[in-house]
DRENTOR-980744 format. One record per atom (N, C-alpha, C, O): residue in one letter; x, y, z. Coordinates in steps of 0.001 Angstrom, whole numbers, padded with zeros to 6 digits, always signed. Layout:
N
AXYZ/...
//
This chain:
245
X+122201+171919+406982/X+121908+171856+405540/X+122826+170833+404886/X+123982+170623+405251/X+122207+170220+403890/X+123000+168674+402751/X+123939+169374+402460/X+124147+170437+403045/X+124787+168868+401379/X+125359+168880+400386/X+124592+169501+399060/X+124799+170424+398272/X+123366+168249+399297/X+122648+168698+398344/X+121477+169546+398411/X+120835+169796+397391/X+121183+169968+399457/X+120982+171289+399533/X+121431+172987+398955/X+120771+173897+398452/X+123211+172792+399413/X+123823+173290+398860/X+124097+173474+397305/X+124737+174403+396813/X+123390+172233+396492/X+124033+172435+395370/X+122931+173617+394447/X+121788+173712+394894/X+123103+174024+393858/X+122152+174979+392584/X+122716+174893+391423/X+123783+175406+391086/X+121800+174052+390614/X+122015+173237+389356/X+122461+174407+388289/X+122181+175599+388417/X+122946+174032+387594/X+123876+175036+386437/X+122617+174975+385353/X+121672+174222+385118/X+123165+176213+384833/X+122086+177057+383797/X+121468+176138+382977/X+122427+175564+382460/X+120432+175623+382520/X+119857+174838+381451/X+119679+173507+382010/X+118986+172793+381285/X+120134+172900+383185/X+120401+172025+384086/X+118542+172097+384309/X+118026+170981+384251/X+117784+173003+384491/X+116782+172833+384980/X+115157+172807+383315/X+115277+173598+382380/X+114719+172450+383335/X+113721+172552+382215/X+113145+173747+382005/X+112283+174125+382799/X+113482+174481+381000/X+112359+175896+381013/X+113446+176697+380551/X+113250+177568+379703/X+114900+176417+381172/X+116146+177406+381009/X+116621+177611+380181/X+116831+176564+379568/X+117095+178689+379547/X+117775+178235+378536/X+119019+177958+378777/X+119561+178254+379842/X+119687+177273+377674/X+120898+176410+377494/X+122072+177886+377184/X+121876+179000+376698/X+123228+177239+377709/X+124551+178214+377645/X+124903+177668+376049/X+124923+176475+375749/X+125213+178937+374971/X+125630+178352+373928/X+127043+178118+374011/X+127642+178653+374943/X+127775+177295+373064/X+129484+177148+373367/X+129939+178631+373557/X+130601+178965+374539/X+129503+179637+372438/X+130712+180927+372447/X+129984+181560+373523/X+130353+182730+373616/X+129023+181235+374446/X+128463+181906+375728/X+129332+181333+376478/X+130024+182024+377226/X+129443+180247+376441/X+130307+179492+377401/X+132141+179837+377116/X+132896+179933+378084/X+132552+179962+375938/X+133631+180457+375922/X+133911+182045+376274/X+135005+182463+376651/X+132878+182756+376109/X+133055+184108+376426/X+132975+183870+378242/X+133961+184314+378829/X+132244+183430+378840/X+132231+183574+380136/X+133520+182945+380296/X+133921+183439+381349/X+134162+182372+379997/X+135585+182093+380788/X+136972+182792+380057/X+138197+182683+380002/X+136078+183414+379656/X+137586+184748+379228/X+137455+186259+380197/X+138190+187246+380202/X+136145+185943+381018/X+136148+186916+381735/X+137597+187310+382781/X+138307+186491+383364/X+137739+188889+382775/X+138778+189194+383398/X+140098+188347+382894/X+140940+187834+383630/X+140065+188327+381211/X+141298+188311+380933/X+142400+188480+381053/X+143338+187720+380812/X+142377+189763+381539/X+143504+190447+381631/X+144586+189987+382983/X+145775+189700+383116/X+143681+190085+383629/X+144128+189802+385467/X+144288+188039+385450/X+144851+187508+386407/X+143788+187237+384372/X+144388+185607+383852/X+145756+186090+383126/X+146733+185855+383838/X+146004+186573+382156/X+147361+186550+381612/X+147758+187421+382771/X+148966+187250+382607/X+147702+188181+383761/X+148756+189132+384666/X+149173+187619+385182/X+150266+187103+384950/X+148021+186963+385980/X+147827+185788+386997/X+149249+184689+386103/X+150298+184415+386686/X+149015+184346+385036/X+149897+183244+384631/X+150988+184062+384373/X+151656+183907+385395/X+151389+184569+383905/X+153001+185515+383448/X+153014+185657+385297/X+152001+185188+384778/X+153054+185734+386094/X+153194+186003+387277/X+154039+184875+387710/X+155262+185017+387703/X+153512+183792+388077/X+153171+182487+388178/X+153988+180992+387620/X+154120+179887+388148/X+154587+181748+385888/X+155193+181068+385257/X+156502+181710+385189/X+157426+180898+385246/X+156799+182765+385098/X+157904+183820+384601/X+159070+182997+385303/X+159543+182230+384464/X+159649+182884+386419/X+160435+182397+387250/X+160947+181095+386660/X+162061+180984+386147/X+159950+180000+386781/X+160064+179020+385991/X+160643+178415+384371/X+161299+177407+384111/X+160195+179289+383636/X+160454+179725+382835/X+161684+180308+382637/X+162436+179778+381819/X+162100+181470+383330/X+163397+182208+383118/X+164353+181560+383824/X+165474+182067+383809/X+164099+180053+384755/X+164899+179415+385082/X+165464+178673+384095/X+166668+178439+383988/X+164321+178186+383144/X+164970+177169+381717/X+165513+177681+381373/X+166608+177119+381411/X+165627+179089+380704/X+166137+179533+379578/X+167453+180179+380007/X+168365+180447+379225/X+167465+180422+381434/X+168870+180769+382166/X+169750+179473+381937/X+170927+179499+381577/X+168814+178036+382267/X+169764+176615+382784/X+170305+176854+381005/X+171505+177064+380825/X+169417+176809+379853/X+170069+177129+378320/X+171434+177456+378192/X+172449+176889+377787/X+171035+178915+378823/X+171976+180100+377980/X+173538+179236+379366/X+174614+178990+378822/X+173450+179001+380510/X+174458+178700+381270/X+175194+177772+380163/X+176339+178170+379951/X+174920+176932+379600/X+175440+176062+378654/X+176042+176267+377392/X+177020+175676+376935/X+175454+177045+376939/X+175486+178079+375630/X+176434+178898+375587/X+177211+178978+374636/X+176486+179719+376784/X+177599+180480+377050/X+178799+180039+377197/X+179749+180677+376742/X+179006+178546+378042/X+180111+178086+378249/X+180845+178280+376370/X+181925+178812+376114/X+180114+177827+375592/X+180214+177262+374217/X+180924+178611+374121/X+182137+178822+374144/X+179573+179773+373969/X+179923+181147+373364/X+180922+181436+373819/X+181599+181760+372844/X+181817+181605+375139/X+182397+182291+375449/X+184219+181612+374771/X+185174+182297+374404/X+184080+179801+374846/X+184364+179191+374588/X+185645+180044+372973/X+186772+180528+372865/X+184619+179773+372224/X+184548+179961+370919/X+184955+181962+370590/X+185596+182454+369662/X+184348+182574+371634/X+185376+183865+371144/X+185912+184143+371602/X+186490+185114+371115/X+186517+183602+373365/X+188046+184012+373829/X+189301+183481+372680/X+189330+182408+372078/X+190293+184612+372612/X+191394+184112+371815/X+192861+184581+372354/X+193014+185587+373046/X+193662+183929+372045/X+194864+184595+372529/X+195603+186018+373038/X+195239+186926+372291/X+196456+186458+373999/X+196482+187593+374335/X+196187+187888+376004/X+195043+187951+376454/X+197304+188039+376758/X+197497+188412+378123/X+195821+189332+378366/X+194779+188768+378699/X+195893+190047+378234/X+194470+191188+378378/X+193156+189694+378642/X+192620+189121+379590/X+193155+189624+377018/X+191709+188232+377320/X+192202+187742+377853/X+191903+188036+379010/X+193484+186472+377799/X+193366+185470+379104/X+192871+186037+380227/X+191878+185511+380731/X+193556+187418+380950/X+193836+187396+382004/X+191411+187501+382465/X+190825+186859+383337/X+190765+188547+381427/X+189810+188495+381568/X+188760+187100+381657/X+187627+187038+382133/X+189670+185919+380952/X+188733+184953+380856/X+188956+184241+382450/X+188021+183722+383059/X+190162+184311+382909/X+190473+183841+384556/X+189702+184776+385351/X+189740+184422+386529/X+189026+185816+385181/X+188164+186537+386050/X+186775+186341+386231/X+186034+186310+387213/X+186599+186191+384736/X+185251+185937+384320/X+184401+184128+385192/X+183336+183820+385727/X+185709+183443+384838/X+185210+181358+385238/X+184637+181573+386875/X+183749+180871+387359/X+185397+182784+387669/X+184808+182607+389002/X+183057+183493+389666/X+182064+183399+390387/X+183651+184120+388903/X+181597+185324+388575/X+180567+184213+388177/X+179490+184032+388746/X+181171+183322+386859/X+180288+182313+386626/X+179855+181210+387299/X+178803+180580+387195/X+180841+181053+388031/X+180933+179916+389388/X+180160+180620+390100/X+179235+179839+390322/X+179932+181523+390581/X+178827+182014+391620/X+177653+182144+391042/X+176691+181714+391679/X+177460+182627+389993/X+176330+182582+389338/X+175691+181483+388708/X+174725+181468+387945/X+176447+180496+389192/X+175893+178930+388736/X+175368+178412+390240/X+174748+177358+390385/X+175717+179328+391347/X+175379+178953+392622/X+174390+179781+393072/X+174313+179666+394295/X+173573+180587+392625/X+173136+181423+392475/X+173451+182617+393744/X+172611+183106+394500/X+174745+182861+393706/X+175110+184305+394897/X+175224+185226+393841/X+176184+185365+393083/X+173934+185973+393860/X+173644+186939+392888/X+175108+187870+393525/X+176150+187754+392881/X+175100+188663+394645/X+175850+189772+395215/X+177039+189345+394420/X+177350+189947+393392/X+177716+188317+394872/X+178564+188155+394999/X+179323+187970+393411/X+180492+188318+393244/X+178422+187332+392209/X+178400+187076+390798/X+178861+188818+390350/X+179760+189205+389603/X+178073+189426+390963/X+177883+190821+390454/X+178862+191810+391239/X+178792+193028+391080/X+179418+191441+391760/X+180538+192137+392525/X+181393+191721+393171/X+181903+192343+394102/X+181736+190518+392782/X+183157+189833+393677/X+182533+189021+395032/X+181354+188853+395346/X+183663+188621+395650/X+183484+188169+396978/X+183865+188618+398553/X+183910+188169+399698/X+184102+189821+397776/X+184646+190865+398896/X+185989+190880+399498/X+186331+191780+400264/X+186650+190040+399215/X+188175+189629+399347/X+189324+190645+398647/X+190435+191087+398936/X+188264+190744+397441/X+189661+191693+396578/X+189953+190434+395499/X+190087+190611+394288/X+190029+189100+396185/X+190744+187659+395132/X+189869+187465+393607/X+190365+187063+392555/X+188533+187847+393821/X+188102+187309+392591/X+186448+188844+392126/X+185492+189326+392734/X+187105+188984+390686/X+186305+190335+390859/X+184831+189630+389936/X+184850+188912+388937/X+183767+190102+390634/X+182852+190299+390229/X+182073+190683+388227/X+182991+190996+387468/X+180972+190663+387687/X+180776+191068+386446/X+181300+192787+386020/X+182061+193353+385235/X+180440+193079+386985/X+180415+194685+387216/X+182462+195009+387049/X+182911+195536+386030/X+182813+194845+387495/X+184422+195220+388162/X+185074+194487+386436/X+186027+194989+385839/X+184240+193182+385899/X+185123+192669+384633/X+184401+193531+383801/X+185312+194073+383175/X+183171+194090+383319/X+182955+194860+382553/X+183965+196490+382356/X+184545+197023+381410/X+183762+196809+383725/X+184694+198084+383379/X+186362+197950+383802/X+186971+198939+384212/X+186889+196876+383682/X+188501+196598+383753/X+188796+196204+382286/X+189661+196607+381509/X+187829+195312+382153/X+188160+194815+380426/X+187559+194895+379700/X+187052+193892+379197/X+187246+196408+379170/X+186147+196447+378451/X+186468+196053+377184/X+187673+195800+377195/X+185845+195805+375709/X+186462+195564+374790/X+186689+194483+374873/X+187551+194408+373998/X+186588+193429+375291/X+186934+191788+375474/X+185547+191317+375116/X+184483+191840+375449/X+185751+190177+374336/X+184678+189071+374792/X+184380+189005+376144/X+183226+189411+376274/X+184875+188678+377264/X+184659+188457+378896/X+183960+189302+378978/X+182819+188903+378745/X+184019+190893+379313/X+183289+192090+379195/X+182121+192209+378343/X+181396+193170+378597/X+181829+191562+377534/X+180639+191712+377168/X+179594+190511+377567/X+178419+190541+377933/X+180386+189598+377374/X+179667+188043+378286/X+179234+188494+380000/X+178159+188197+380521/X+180048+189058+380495/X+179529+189724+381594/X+178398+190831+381986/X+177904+191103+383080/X+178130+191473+380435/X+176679+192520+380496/X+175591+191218+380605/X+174844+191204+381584/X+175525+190454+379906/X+174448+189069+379687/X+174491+189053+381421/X+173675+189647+382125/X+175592+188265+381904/X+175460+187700+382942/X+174585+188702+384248/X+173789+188463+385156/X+175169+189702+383783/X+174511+191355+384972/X+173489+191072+384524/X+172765+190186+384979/X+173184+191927+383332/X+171774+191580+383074/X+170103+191046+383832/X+169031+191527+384200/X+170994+189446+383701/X+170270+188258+384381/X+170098+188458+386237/X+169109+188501+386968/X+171579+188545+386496/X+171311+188819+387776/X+170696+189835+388184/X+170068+189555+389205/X+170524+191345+387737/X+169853+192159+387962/X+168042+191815+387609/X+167186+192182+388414/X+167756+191235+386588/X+166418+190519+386708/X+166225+189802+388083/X+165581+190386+388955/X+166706+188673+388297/X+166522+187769+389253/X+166487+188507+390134/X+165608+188251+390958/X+167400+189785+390429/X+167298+190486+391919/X+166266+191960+391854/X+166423+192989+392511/X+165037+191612+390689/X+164101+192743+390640/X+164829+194048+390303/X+164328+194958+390963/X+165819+194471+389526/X+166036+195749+389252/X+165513+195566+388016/X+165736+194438+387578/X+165015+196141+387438/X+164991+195892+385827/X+165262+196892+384698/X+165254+196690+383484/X+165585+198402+385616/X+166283+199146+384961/X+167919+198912+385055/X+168535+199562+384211/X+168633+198194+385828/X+169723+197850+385268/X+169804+196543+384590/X+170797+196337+383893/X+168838+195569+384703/X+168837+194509+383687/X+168663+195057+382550/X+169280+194641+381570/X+167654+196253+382457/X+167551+196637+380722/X+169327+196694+380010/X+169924+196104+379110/X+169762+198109+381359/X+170904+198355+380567/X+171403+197380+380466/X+171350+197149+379258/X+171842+196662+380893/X+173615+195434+380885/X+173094+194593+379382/X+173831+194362+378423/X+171455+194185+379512/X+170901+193222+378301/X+171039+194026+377276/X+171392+193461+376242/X+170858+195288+377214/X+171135+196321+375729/X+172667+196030+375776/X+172777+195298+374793/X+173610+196118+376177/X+175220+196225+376229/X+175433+195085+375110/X+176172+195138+374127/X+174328+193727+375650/X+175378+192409+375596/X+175084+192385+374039/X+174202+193101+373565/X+175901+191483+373210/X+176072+191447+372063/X+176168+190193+371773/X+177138+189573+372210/X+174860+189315+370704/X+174886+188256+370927/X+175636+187551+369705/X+176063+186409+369537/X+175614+188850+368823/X+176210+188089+367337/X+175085+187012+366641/X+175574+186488+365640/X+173997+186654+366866/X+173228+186503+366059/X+173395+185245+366881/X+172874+184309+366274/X+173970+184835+368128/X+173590+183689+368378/X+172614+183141+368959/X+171586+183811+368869/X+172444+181515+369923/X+171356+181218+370459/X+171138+182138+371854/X+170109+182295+372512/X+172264+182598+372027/X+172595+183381+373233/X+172563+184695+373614/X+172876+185284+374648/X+171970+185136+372206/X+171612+186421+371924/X+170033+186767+371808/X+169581+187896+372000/X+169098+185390+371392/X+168169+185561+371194/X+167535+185555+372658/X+166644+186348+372961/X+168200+184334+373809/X+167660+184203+374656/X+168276+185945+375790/X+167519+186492+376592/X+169268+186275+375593/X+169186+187767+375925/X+168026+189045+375455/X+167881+190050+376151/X+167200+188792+374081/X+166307+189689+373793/X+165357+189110+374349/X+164670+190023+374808/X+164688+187733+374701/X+163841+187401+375467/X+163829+187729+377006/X+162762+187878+377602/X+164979+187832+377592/X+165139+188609+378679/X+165226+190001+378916/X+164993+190488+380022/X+165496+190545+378095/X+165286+192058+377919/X+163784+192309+377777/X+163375+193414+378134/X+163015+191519+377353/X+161924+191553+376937/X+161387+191408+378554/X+160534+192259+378806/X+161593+190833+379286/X+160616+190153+380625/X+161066+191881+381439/X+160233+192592+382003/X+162119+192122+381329/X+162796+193273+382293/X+161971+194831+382116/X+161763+195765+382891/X+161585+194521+380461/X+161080+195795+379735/X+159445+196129+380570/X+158903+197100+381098/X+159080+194543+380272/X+157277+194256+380641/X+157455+194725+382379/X+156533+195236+383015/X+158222+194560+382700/X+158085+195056+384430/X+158214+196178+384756/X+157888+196540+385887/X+158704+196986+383881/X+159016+197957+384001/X+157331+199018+382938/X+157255+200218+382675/X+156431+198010+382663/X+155591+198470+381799/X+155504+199146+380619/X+154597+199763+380060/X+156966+198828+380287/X+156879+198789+378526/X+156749+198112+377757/X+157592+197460+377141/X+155427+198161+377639/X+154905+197009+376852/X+155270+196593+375222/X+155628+195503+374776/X+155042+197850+374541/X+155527+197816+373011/X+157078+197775+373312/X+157556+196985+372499/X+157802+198144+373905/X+159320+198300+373771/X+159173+196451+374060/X+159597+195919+373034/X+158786+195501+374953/X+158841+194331+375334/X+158690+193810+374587/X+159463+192877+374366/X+157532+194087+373655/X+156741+193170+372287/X+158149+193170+371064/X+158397+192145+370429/X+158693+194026+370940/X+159285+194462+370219/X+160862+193301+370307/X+161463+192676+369434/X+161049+193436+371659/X+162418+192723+372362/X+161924+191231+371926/X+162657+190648+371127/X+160645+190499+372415/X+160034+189433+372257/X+160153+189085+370942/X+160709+187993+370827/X+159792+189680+369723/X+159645+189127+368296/X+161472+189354+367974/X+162098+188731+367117/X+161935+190197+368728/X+163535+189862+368048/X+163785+188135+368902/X+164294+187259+368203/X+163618+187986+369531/X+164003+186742+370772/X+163406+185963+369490/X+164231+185183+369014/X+162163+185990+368819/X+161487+184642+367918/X+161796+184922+367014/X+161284+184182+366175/X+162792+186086+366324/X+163268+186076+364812/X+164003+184650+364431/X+164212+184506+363227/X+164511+183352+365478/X+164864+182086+364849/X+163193+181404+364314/X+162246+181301+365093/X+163150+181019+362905/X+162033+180359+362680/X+162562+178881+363294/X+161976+178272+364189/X+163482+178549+362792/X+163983+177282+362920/X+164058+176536+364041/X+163974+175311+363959/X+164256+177284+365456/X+164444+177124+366750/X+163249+176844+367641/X+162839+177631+368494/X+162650+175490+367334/X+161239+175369+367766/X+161293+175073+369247/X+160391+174347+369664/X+162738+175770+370651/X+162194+175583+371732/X+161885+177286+372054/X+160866+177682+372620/X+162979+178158+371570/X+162746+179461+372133/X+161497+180328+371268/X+160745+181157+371782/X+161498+179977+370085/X+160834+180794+369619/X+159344+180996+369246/X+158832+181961+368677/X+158585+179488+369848/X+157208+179610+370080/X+156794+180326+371526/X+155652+180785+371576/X+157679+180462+372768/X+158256+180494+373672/X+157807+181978+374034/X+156910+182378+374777/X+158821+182716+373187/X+158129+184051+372948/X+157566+184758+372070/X+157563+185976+371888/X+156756+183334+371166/X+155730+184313+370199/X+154663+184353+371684/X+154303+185510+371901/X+154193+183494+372554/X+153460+184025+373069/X+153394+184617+374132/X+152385+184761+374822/X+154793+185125+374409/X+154887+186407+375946/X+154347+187436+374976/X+153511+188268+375328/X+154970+187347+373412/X+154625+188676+372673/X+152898+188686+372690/X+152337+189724+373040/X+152180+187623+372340/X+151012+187888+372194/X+149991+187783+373175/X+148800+187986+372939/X+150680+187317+374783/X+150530+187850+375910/X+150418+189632+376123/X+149459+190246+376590/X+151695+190186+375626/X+151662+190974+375852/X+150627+192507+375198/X+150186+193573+375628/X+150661+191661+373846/X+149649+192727+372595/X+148223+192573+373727/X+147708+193606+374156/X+147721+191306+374103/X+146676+191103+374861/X+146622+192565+376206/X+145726+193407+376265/X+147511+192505+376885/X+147661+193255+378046/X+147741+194470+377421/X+147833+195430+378187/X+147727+194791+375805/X+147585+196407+375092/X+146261+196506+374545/X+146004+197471+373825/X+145275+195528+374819/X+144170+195361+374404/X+144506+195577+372447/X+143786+196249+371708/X+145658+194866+372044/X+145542+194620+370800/X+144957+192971+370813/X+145643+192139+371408/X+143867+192604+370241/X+143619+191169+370515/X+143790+190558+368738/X+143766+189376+368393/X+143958+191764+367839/X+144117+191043+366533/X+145514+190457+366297/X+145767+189531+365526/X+146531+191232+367194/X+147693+190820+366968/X+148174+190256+367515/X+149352+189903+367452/X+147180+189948+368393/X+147544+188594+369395/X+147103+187203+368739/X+147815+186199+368759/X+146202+187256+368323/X+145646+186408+367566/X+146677+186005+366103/X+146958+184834+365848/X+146864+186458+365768/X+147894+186266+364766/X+149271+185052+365417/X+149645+183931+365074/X+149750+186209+366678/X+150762+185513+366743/X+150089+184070+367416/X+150459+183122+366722/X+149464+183750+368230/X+148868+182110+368675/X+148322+181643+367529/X+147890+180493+367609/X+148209+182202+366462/X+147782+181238+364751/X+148994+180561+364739/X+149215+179376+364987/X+149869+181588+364373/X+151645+181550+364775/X+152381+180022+365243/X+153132+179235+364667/X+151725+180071+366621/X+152275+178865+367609/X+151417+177984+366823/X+152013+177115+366186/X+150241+178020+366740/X+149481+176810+366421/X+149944+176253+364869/X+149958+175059+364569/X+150259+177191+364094/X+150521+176520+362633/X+151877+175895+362511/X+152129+174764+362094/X+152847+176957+363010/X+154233+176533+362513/X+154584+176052+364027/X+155806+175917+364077/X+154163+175832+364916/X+154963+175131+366157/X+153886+174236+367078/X+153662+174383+368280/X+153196+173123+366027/X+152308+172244+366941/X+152540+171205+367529/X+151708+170402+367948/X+153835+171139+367610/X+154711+170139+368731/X+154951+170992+370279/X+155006+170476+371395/X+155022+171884+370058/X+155489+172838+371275/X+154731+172705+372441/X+153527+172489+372309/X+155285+172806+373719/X+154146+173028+374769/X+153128+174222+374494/X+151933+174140+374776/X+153861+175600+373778/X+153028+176631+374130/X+151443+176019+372886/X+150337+176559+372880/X+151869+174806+371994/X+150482+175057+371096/X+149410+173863+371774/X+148473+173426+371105/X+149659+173435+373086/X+148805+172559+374012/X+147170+173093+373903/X+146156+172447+373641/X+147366+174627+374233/X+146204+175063+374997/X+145852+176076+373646/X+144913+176859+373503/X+146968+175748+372728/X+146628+177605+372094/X+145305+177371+371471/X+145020+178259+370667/X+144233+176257+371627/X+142826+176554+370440/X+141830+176962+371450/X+140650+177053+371111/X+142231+177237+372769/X+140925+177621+373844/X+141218+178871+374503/X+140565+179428+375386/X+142727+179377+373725/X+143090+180947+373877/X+142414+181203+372421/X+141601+182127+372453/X+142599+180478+370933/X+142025+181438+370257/X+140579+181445+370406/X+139964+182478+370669/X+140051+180371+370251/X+138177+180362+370506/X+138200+181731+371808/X+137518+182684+371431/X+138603+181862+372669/X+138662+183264+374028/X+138613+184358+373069/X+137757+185213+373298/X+139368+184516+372017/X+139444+185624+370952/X+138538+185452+369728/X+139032+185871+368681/X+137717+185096+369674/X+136824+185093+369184/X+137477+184072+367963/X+136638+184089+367062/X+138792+183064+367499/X+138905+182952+366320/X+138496+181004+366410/X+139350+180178+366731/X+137333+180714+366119/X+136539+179454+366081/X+137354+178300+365295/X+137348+177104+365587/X+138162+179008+364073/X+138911+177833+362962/X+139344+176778+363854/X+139672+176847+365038/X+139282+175729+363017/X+140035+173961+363588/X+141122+174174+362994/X+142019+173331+363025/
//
């Protein structure tokens, strides 16, 4: 048998047929929605939580920077803390999160409960946190990401966006949505916070809320049409039935 044998001409392709209308044609490719947003959040997540990790690695230097202050206790915590981060810039999760087994250099876990009450100690729930994501726990990523305290910074928002990914795996979805719109409470911050208007309206989707999903991709599309996430966002809303140019 041909090629063209093989082929069977598409709907309306033949005389007599009728023609696919556009919102026929847009409804057929929203089929199995759901298992498309599982499929891309699958797919992208990693990628993604690699940027916003390579971010916050930078950020933190700053943050941590800026609230260590004088005093034997912090110094001695901020000399504990530079080598956890050194591994965790290498990515030896174990080892970030619990030393190197030597005894010489202690781990997040070991600086959280030696110095608690420090800046270091709390920069170290962030850092657990993360590593506990990356290493699939996500009930101790929840806890350490609830601990950390961002002070309203950039480093705080990108911690509720991670709390947010830890929550969704764990299939809390509204608790995630919730983590997500604190992560986009910066209006101003047009890389993180179109970023996770739409994990949030990913996620309303996966609650079969589609009005409030729709809202938030109006969201990306009005106030963030420079962004990667507003590339595609007019063939996610036409999928939701919302046609506007």
């Amino acid at each position: 048998m041909s090629k063209m044998d093989k082929y069977t001409a598409p709907r309306g392709a033949v005389s007599g047929e009728p023609k696919l209308s556009e919102a026929e044609i847009i409804e057929a490719s929203g089929i199995d929605k759901l298992k498309g947003i599982e499929f891309w959040y699958e797919n992208n997540k990693k990628m993604i939580n690699n940027i916003l990790i390579g971010i916050a690695a930078v950020v933190v230097g700053i943050f941590a920077y800026s609230r260590f202050y004088k005093g034997p206790r912090i110094e001695k915590s901020n000399d504990a803390i530079f080598r956890a981060q050194t591994y965790f810039g290498m990515d030896s999760l174990n080892w970030a999160l619990n030393g190197d087994g030597n005894g010489n250099h202690a781990g997040f876990l070991k600086i959280i409960d030696k110095y608690s009450g420090t800046p270091a100690a709390n920069l170290a729930h962030y850092y657990a946190g993360v590593c506990f994501l990356k290493k699939g726990d996500f009930k101790n990523a929840e806890k350490h990401l609830k601990e950390f305290d961002g002070n309203g910074s950039m480093i705080g928002l990108v911690a509720k966006g991670n709390l947010g990914d830890a929550l969704m795996e764990q299939g809390k979805t509204d608790d995630a949505i919730s983590s997500y719109m604190d992560a986009a409470s910066d209006k101003d911050n047009a890389l993180i916070t179109p970023m996770y208007l739409e994990r949030a309206a990913m996620a309303y989707e996966l609650s079969d809320k589609s009005d409030e999903a729709l809202k938030l991709y109006r969201r990306i599309k009005d106030e963030y049409p420079n962004s990667s996430q507003a590339r595609n966002v007019d063939k996610t809303l036409a999928r939701l039935g919302d046609y506007n140019p």
